[in-house]
N, C-alpha and C positions, 0 to 999 in steps of 0.2 A: 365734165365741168358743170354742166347743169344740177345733174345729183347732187355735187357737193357746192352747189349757190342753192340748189333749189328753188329755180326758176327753168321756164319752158326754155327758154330763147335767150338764153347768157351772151352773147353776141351784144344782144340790147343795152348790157352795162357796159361797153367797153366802147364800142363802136358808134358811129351817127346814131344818137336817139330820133330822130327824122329819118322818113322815107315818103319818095312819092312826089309829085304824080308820076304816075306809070305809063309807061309805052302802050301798053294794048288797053283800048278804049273800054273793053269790059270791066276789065282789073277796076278801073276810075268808075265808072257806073254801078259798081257795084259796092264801090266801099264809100265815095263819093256821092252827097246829096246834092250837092250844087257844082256846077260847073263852073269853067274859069268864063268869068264876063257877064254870067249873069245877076241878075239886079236882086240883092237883098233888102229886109231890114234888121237891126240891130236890136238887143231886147234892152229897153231904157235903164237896164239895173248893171248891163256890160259899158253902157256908152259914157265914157267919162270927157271925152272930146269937146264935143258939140253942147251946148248949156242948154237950147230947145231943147236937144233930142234925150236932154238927160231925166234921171227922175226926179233927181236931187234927195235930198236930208231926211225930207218929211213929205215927200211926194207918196203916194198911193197909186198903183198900177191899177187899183180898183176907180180911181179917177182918172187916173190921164192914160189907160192901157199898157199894156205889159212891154209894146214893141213899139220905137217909135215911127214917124211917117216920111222921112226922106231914106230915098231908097241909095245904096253903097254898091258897087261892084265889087266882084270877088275877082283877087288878080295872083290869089296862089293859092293852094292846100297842100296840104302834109297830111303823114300819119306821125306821131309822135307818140313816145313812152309817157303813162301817168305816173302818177308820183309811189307808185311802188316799183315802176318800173319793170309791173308782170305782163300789162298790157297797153295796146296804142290805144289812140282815139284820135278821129278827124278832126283837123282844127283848118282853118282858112285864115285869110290875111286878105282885109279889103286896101282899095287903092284911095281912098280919102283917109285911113286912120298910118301908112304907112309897111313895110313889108316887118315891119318888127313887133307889131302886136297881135296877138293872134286870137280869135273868136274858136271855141266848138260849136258846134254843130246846133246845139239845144238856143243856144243865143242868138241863133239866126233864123230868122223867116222868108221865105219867097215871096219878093213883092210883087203887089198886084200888076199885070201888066196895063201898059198906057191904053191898049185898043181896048179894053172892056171900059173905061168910060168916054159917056156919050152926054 
């Protein structure tokens, strides 16, 4: 079946284009940048929510920074099929935008934690 799709993993057209998170903690650690619960940010060109945290129309990342400053929990991740459907990529779903939107990986940043300011 593959030969004649021409695709690795033909399973992938048919079946859950999701997968993940995984039982064994390495599997997650290793495909996985962020865990479930800890504290992100959002990059203000993904965040269409929150009017602060967006960049807007004619905003510049070169002024207001490329991510913005209220930090989001991550409360799922997947592996999901790209849009040719030859390969995954991690995407997350924070708990302030809902379980139905979903961030990759490049749109989010590790917020800084509370105990390093003083």
């Amino acid at each position: 079946m593959g030969q004649l799709l021409d695709v690795k993993d033909p399973a992938l057209l048919y079946n859950g284009f999701a997968a993940g998170p995984f039982e064994r903690k390495s599997w997650n650690r290793a495909i996985f940048k962020f865990d479930l619960g800890d504290k992100v940010l959002v990059a203000r060109a993904a965040n269409w929510k929150f009017p602060t945290e967006k960049l807007g129309s004619f905003g510049k990342a070169t002024v207001r920074g490329s991510f913005g400053t209220a930090p989001y929990t991550v409360t799922g991740r997947q592996l999901r099929s790209d849009k040719s459907r030859k390969n995954l990529v991690a995407v997350y779903s924070l708990e302030e935008f809902g379980p139905h939107l979903h961030f990759y990986t490049k749109e989010l940043r590790a917020a800084p934690s509370s105990s390093s300011k003083t």
